[in-house]
C-alpha positions in Angstrom: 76.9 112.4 113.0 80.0 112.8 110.3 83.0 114.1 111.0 82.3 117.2 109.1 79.3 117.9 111.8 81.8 118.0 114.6 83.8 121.5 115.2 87.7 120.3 116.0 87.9 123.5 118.6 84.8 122.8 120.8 86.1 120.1 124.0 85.0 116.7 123.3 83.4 115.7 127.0 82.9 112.2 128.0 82.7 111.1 124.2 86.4 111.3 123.6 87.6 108.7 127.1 90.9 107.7 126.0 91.7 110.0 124.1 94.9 112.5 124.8 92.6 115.1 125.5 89.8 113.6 126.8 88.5 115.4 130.5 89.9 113.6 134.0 86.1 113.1 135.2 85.4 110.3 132.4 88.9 108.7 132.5 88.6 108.9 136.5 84.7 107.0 136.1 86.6 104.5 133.6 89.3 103.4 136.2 86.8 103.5 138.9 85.0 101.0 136.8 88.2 98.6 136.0 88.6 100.0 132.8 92.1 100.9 132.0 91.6 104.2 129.9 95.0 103.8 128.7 94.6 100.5 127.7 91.5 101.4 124.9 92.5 101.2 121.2 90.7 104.6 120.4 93.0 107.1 118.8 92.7 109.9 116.5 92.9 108.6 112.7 95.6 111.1 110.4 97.5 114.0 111.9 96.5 115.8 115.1 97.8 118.5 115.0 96.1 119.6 112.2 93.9 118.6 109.0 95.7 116.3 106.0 95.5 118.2 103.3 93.7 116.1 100.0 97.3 115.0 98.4 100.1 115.0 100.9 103.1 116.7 99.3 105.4 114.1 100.5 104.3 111.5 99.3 103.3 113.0 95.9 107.2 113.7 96.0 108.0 110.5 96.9 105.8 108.7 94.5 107.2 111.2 91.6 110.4 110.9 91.8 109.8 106.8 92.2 107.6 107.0 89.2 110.4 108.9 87.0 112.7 106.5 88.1 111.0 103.9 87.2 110.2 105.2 83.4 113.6 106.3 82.8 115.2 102.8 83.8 112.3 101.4 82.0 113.3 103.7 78.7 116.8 102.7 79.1 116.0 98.8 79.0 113.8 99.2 75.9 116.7 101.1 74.0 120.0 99.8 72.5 121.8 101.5 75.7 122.8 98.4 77.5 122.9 98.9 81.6 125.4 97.4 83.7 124.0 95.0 86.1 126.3 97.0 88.9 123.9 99.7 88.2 120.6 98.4 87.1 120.0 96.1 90.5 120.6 99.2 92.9 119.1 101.1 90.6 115.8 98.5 91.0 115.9 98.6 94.5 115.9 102.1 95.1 113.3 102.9 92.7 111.1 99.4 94.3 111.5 101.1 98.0 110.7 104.9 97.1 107.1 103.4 95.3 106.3 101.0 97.7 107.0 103.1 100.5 104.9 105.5 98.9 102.0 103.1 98.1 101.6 102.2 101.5 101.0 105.4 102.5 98.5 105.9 100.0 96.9 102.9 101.1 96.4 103.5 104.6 95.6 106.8 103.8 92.7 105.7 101.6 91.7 103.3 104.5 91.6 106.0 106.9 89.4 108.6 104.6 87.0 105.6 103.3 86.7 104.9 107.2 86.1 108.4 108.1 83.2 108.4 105.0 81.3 104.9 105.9 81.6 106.0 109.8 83.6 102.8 111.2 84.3 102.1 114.3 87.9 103.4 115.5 89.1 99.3 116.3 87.5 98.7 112.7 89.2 101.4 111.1 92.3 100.6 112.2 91.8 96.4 111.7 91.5 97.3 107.8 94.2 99.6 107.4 96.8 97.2 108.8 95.3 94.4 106.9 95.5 96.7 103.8 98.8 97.9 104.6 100.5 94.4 103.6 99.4 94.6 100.0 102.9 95.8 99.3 104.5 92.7 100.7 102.3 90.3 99.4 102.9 91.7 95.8 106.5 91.7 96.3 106.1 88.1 96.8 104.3 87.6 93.8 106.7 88.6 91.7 109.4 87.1 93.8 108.3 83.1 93.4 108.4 82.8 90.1 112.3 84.1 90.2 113.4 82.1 93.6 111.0 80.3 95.1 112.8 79.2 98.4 114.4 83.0 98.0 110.1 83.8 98.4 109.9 81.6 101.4 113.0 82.6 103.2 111.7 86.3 102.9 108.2 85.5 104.2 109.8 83.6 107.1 112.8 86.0 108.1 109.9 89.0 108.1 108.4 87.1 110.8 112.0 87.2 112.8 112.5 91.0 111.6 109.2 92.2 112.8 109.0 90.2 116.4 112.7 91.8 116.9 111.1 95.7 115.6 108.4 94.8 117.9 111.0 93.6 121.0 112.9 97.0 120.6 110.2 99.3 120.0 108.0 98.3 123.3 111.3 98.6 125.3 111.7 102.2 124.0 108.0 103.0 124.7 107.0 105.6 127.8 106.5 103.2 130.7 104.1 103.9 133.8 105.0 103.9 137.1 105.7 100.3 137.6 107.7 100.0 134.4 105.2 98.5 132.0 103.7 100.0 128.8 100.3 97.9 128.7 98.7 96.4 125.2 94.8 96.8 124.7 93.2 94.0 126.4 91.8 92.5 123.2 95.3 92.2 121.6 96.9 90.3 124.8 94.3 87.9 124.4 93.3 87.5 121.0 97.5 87.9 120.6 98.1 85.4 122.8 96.1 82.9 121.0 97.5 83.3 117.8 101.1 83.2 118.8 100.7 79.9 120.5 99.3 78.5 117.2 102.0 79.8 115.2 104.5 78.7 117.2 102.8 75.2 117.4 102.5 74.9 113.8 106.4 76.2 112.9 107.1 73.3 115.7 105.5 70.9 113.9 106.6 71.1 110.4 109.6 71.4 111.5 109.9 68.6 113.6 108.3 66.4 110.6 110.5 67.9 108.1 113.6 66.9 110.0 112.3 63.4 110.8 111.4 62.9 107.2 114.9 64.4 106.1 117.0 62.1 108.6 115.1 59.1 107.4 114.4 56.6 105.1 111.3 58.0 104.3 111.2 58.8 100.5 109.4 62.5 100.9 111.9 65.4 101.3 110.5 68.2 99.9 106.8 70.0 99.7 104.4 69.3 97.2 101.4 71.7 95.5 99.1 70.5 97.5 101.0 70.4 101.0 101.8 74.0 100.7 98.2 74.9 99.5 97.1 73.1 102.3 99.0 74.7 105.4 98.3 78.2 103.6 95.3 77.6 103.6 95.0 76.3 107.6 97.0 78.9 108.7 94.7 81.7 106.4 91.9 79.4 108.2 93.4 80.6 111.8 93.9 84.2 111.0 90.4 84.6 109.6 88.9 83.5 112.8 91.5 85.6 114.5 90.6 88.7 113.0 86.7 87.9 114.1 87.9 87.3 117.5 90.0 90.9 117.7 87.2 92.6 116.2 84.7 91.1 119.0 87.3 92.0 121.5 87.4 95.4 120.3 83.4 95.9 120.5 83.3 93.8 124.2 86.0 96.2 125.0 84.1 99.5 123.5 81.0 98.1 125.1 82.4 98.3 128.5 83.2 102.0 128.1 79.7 102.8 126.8 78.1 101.1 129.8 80.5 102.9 132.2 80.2 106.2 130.7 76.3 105.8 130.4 76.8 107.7 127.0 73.7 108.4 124.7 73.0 107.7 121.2 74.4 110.8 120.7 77.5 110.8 122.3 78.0 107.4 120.9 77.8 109.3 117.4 80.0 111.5 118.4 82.5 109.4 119.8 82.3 107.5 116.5 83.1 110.8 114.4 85.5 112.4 117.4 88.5 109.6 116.1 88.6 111.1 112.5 88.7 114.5 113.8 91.5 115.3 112.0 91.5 113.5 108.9 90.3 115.5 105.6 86.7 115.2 104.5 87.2 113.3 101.1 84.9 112.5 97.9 84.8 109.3 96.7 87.0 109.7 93.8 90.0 111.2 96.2 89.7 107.5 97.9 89.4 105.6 94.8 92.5 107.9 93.4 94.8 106.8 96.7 93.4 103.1 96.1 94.1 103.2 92.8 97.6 105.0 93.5 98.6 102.5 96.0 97.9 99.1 94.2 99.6 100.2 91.1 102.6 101.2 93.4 102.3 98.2 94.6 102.5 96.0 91.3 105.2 98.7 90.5 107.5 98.5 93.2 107.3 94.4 94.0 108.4 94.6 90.5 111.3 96.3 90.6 112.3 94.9 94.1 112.0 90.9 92.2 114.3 92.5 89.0 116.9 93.2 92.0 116.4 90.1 93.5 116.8 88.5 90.3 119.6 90.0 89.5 121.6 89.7 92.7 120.9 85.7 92.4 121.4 84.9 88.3 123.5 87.9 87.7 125.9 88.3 90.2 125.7 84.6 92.1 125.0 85.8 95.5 124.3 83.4 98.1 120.3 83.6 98.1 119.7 83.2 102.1 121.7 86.5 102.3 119.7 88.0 99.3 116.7 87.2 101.1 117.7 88.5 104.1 118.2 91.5 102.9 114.7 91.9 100.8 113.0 90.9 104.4 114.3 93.6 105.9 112.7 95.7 102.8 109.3 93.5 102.5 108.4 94.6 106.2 108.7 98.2 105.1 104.7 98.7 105.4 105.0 97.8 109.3 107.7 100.1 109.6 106.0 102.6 107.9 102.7 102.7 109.7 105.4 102.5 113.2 107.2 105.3 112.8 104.1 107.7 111.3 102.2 107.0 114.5 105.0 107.1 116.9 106.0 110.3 115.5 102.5 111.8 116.5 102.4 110.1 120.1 100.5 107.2 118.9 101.7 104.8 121.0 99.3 102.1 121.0 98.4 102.1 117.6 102.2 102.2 116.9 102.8 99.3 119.6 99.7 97.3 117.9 100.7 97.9 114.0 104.3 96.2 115.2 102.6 93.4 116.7 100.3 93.1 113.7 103.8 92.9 111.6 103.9 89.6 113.9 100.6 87.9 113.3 100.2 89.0 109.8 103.2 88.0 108.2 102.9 84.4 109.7 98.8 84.3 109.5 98.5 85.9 106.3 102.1 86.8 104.2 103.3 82.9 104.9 100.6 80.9 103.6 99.9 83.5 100.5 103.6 82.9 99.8 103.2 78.7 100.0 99.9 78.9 97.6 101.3 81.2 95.3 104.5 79.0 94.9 101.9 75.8 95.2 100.2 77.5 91.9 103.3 78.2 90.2 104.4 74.6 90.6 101.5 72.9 89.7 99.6 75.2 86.8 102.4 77.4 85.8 106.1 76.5 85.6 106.7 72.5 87.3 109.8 72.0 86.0 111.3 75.6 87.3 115.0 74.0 89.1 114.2 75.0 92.1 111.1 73.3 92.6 109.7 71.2 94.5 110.9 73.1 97.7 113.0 70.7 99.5 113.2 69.6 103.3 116.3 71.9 103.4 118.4 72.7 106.5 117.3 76.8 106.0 113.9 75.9 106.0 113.8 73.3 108.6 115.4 76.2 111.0 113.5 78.9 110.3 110.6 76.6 111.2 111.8 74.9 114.4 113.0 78.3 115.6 109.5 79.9 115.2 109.0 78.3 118.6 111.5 79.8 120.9 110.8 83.4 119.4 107.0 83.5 119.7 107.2 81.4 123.1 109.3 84.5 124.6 106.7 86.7 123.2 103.6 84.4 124.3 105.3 84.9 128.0 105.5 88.2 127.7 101.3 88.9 126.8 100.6 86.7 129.7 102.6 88.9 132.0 100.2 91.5 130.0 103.4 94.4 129.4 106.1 94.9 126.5 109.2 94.1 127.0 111.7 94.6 129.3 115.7 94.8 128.7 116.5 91.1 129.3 113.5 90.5 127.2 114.9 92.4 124.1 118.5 90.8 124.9 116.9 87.5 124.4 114.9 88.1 121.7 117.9 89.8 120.1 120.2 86.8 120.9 117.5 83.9 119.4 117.6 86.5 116.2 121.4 86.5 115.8 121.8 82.9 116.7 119.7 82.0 113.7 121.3 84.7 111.3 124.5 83.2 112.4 123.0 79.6 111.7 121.7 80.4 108.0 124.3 82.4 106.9 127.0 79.8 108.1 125.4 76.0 107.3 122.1 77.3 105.5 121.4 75.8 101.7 118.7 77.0 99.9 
């Protein structure tokens, strides 16, 4: 069964369990079988209040205006008009965040529709378009080492801060039940809690050896090629496996129901389709189109967001931590993005899981892409840029040892299996501010 074979108006029965409108009988047979219907990652996939239209109008308008932007600054460079660097690096920022914010809609818009096409599952729908979602950042990276390559680092690291603080505020804001709690999916507070105690094991680590090496007599202090090729690779290593264990989660999890429910082949089918209810029916050239939109908004967009960062740091001499805290704020726009687009249509869970996903991904799979794109630039393409090697520095030695306390609140707060709570966002507020305070006061690129 598609999703074109299913009418949108006729009630979807025990197939839909877990959804908004699914009937009280299957969600009552669920609980009565210690499944937690509330708990289940199924959601519908695009808008559901009504079926996306082929090319969304505000993001053509976004992408547009982005686009003209972008040509007429582009024009302006290649002519004997001269633009002041006052205007040109606000200029570049504003023209990188309209495209990229556009090109991750396209892309998780073209996840959702190639989904709906290959029938995926809902949990491995929604697995690809967060992983696709970060294609943005990653590019913005790119073109960020070869200008600053600590400024690349920083920006990778400080996401992770930025998106476990988004995710802190969020889950406090989020409807609670009756005693108070807002619970994950099952296979994200375990799979979840796995991955965060590995990250903040391996921020712990390097850190701590950095700092002995540093306040030594040891004659390393700073990272070579193959040290940072290394840890992204183990850390790409951790998140690979991670992903396989979500995934499995996911099915266990979907199993369960099945089982429960005593569903047929049929309603299986159906439940499969009943997810993308409202998401348009599209040809395989419309998905290639919003692919092919979203990567080239992507190349376009990291672009422009380097030239500001460029700027800001040969230009006008800014202190590069603060630069880089400010493009963090900006790299995480895909999470933010996908957040706010689900919240708005009552999405709760998929909004509380792409916030977490800002979490794991930046520090599974945006970190080490950062350290073996700058371990490439140093060894094959530019060795003798000044800022290389990356050096044991105090910023980097913090953002490192720091990783522990944050994702050690966090790792707490899974095992208690809810969101957070008021003191829980205090704290994770207060670790935030402490380092901001700490970089911007003693930090040295």
């Amino acid at each position: 069964m598609t999703t074109a074979d299913h009418d949108p108006l006729q009630p979807i029965g025990v197939a839909g369990a877990g959804l908004p409108d699914a009937p009280h009988h299957a969600d009552a047979t669920l609980r009565d079988a210690g499944i937690d219907p509330d708990r289940l990652s199924i959601a519908y996939f695009g808008d559901p209040a009504r079926k996306s239209p082929a090319v969304r109008p505000p993001l053509a308008l976004r992408l547009g205006l982005g686009f003209a932007l972008w040509a007429g600054l582009a024009l302006l460079n290649r002519t004997a008009i001269e633009v002041p660097a006052w205007i040109e690096a606000p200029a570049a920022l504003l023209i990188g965040l309209l495209i990229l914010s556009a090109a991750c809609t396209a892309l998780v818009t073209a996840s959702q529709r190639l989904a709906a096409r290959l029938d995926w599952d809902h949990y491995v729908a929604g697995t690809v378009a967060e992983v696709l979602s970060t294609l943005p950042e990653l590019v913005v990276i790119g073109f960020l080492v070869p200008v600053s390559p600590p400024t690349a680092l920083i920006i990778a690291l400080v996401t992770i801060y930025n998106n476990a603080v988004v995710f802190s505020i969020y889950s406090f804001f989020l409807p609670k039940d009756r005693h108070g709690k807002f619970l994950m999916p099952l296979p994200i507070t375990k799979a979840g809690t796995q991955i965060l105690v590995a990250g903040a094991a391996m921020g712990l680590i390097l850190g701590l050896v950095m700092m002995a090496m540093s306040f030594s007599d040891h004659p390393k202090n700073a990272f070579t090629a193959l040290d940072l090729s290394a840890v992204g690779m183990l850390l790409l290593g951790i998140f690979g496996v991670y992903i396989y264990r979500l995934m499995h989660g996911y099915a266990r999890v979907e199993e369960s129901v099945r089982g429960a429910l005593a569903l047929t082949e049929q309603q299986i089918e159906t439940r499969r389709a009943l997810v993308y209810r409202p998401v348009h029916e599209s040809s395989w050239g419309l998905i290639a189109g919003y692919l092919g939109v979203g990567m080239v908004g992507a190349v376009l967009g990291g672009e422009q967001v380097a030239e500001f960062a460029r700027i800001s740091i040969q230009d006008f001499q800014f202190n590069a931590i603060a630069t880089a805290l400010v493009l963090a704020i900006f790299a995480g726009m895909s999470e933010y993005i996908i957040l706010w687009e689900s919240h708005r249509k009552g999405e709760y869970g998929i909004a509380l899981a792409n916030s977490f996903g800002g979490i794991t991904q930046v520090m599974f799979m945006v970190l080490p892409f950062t350290m073996i794109a700058i371990g490439i630039y140093q060894s094959w393409i530019n060795p003798n840029h000044p800022e290389l090697p990356l050096l044991f520095s105090f910023s980097n030695i913090l953002l490192l040892l720091f990783l522990f306390p944050m994702l050690f609140v966090l790792i707490e707060l899974l095992e208690e299996d809810h969101t957070l709570d008021v003191l829980d966002t205090t704290i994770m507020l207060a670790i935030f501010l402490l380092l901001i305070a700490l970089l911007l006061g003693y930090g040295a690129v």
